[in-house]
N, C-alpha and C positions, 0 to 999 in steps of 0.2 A: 504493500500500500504506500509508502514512504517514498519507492522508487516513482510511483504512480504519481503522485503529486508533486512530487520534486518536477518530474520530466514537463507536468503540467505547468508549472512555475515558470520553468526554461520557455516551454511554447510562449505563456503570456506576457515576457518579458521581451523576448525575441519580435514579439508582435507589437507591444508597445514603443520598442525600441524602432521597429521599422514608422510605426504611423509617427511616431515626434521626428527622428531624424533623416532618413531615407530621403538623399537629393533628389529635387524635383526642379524643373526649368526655368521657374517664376522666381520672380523676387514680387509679391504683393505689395500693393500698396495699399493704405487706409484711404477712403473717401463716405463719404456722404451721399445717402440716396433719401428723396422723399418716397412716401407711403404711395406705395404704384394707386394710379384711381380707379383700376379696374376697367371694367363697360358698362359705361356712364354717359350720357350729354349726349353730343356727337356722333361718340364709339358706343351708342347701345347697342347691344346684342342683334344680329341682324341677318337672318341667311341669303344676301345681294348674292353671294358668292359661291354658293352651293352650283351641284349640277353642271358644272362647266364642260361643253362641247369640249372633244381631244381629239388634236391632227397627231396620228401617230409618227414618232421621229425614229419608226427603224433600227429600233435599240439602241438610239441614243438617250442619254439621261440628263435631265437635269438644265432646260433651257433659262438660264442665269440673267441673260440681256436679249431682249427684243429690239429691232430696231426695223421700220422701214427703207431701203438706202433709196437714192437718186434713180435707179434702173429699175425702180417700181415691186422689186423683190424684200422679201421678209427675209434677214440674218437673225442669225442667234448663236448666242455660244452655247457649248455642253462641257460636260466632265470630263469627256474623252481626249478635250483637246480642238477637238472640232470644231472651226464654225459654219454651221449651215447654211447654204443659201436655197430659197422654195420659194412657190407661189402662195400670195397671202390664203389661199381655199387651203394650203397644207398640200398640192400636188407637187411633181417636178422634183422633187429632195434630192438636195449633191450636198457634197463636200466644196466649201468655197475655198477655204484653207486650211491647216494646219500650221501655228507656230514651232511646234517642239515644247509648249509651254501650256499654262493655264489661262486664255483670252475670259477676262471677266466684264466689264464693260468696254463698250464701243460707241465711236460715231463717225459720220464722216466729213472731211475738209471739202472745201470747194470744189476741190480738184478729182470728187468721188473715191478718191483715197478710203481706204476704213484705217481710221486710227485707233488703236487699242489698247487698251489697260490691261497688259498679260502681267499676273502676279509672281513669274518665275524670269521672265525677260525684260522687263520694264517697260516704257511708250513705245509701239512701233506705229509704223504704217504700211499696211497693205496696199500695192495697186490695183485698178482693177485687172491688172495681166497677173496678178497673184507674186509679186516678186514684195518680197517683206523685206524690210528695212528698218534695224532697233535708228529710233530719235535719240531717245536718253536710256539711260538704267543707272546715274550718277547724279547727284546735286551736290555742290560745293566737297564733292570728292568721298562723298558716303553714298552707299549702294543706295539704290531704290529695292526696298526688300520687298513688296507687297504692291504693287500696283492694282489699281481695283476698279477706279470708275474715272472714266473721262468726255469731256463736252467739247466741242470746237466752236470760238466765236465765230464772229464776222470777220474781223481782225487778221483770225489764223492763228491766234496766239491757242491754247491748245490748255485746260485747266483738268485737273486729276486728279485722286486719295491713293498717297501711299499710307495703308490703313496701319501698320505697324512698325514701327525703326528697328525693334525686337526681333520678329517672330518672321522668320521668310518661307514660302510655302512648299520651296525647294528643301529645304533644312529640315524642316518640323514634319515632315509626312503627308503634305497638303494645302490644301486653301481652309478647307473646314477645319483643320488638325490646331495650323496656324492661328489663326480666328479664334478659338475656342484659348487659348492658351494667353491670345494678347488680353483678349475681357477677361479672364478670370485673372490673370496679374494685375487689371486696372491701374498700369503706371503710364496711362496716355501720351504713347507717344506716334500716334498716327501725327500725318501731315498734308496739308493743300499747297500741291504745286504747282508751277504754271510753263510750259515750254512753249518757247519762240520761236519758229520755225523760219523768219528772220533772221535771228542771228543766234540762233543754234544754241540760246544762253537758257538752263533751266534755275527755276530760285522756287524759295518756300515764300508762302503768302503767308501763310500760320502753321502753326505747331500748336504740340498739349491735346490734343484730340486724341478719347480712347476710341478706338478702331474710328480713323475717317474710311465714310463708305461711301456713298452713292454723292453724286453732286452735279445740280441744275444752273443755268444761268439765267438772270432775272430777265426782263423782256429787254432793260436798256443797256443790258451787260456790264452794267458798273457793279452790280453782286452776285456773288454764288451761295446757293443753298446746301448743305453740307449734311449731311448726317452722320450723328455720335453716338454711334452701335452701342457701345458699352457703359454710355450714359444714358439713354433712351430719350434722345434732344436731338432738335436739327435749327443749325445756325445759319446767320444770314451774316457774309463774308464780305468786305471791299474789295473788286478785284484789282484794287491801288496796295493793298496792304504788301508788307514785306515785313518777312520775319516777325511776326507776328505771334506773341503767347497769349492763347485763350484765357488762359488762367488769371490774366492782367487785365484790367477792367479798359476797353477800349472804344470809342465810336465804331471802331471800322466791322468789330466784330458784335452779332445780339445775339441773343439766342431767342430764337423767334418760337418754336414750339418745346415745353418742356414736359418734363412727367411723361411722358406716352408712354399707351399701355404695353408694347412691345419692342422690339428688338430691331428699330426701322433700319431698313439697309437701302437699293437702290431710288434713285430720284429719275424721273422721267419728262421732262414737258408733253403736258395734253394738250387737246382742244380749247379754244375762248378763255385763256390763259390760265389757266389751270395747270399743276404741277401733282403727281400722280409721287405717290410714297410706299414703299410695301413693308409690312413687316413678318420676319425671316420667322420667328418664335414669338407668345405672350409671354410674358413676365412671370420669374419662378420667384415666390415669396421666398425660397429658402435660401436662394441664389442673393436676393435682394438680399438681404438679413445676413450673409457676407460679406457687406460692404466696408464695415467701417473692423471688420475682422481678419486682418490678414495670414495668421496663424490657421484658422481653421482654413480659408482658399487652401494651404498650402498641404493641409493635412487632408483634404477632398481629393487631390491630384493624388496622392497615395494610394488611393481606395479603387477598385475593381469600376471600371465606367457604367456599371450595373446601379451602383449606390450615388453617382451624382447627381444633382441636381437638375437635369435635363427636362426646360419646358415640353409642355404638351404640345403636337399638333394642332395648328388653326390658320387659319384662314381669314388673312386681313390685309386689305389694302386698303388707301384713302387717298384724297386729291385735296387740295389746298391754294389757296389764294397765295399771292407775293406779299399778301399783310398779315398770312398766317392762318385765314379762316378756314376750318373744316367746308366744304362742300359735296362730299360723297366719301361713303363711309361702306365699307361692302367685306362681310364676313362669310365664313363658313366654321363653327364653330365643331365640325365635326373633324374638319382638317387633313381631308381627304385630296387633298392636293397639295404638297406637303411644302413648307417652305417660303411665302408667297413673297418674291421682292419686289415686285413695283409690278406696272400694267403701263401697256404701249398701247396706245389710242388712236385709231382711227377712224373716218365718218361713219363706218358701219358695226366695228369690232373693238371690243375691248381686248389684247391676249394678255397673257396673266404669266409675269416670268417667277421661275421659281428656280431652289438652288437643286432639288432630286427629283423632281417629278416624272415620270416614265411617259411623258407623252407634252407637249404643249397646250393649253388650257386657253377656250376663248368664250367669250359673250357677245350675243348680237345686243348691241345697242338699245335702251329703250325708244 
């Protein structure tokens, strides 16, 4: 019996000794989160989102970015690496390119070029003859680790989220792997870049952003709309700023929507000025009640991926004014679509981008 308990002793010491010290990748950090508001106002409970017609993508997974381009064809990126080019009915499906990388948001320059935020490669541009070309993957001599979402003015100047300085999604096993690692550290170090395509010079606009995700340009392009994944907030940017610390109280930067109830990630321009927002996950109370604890983050990451904290599946996206007001608000709380980051708008279709979904997701228009 002696031996029996001894040996138990060993296990539970052995087991303590791993959950307090056993190296993990993060260094946490403490912050401050308010009481999530739930679905409320706005965001009441609503199935807009249910039921979504699917153009099957041929076993591809996971259409991330939507976009209509110039040549009247629907792109999208997936998981594989791929991005698709089809007809908006979902007919036609090719291979438009492959980077070697992970393309996550796109747009295109005047020049019909597709410009791309690949998170393993940094900005490129694709022609339309398919020949790829990296812009940047360096700013002031430090990698771009995380490329994520990029807009192209009028201009040409070219605006982007590298969402973590941290976490690269070549390093960490992924885009999701990455992502998951930089918000549970919460040591905000995403960034809003901007490259010139002029004179070839990349700079930060701002810094201090925990995961920069998704980013729209206002209609007069003097701001950019931003989202702060791992703070559940989307800021409204100067694109005059430089060097820029969020965390420093400043005109150039507000924070225009705060508290939301989810995990907003891409930014889209809709129709009649409207600006379309998805969110990825809703909000985990235990995840929240993390925040200002960085010992436990750190002891969560030790723990079998079975026991963390991982929201539930739903289905939420919404559209928003340049003054911040809600104007469509469209759920699915059963979350059968998994993932939802933004929505691509056209006269007659909503499609619905998401980061796993096995097929692409649309809405005829009311």
């Amino acid at each position: 019996m002696k031996k029996i308990l001894a040996v138990v002793l060993a296990l539970v010491v052995v087991a303590v000794a791993y959950l307090l010290l056993w190296p993990v990748p993060i260094t946490p950090a403490a912050f401050n989160l308010p009481k999530a508001p739930g679905y409320v106002g706005p965001h009441a409970v609503n199935t807009k989102l249910a039921n979504l017609k699917i153009i099957d993508l041929k076993g591809e997974v996971g259409p991330e970015h939507i976009a209509i381009a110039p040549d009247g064809k629907l792109y999208t990126t997936v998981a594989s690496g791929n991005i698709l080019r089809i007809n908006p009915d979902g007919t036609a499906q090719e291979v438009f390119a492959n980077t070697g990388g992970r393309v996550l948001g796109f747009d295109f320059d005047a020049q019909g070029n597709l410009i791309a935020a690949d998170a393993v490669k940094g900005l490129l541009s694709i022609a339309p003859d398919r020949k790829i070309t990296v812009l940047t993957d360096t700013v002031n001599g430090d990698p771009i680790r995380y490329a994520d979402a990029v807009v192209v003015a009028k201009s040409g100047r070219m605006y982007f989220s590298d969402a973590s300085s941290r976490f690269a999604p070549k390093d960490w096993g992924g885009t999701f792997e990455a992502s998951v690692l930089d918000i549970i550290e919460g040591a905000s170090t995403g960034r809003l870049l901007e490259y010139d395509p002029a004179t070839q010079a990349t700079r930060v606009l701002a810094y201090g952003l925990s995961f920069a995700n998704g980013v729209a340009l206002s209609t007069d392009e003097q701001s950019l709309f931003v989202t702060e994944t791992g703070k559940f907030r989307l800021w409204k940017i100067a694109t005059s700023a430089s060097g820029l610390n969020v965390a420093q109280p400043s005109p150039q930067a507000t924070v225009l929507l705060d508290n939301l109830p989810g995990y907003p990630d891409n930014l889209m321009r809709g129709l009649d000025g409207k600006i379309w927002m998805g969110f990825a996950k809703p909000r985990n109370p235990t995840a929240d009640n993390m925040a200002d604890k960085p010992w436990l983050r750190r002891l969560t990451l030790r723990l079998p991926r079975a026991f963390w904290p991982v929201p539930k599946s739903y289905g939420h996206v919404v559209a928003f004014t340049e003054d911040g007001k809600i104007v469509a608000d469209l759920q699915d709380p059963t979350g059968a679509y998994p993932e939802t980051t933004a929505i691509t708008e056209t006269k007659d279709r909503l499609y619905v981008q998401s980061l796993h979904a096995h097929g692409l997701g649309w809405l005829p228009k009311q």
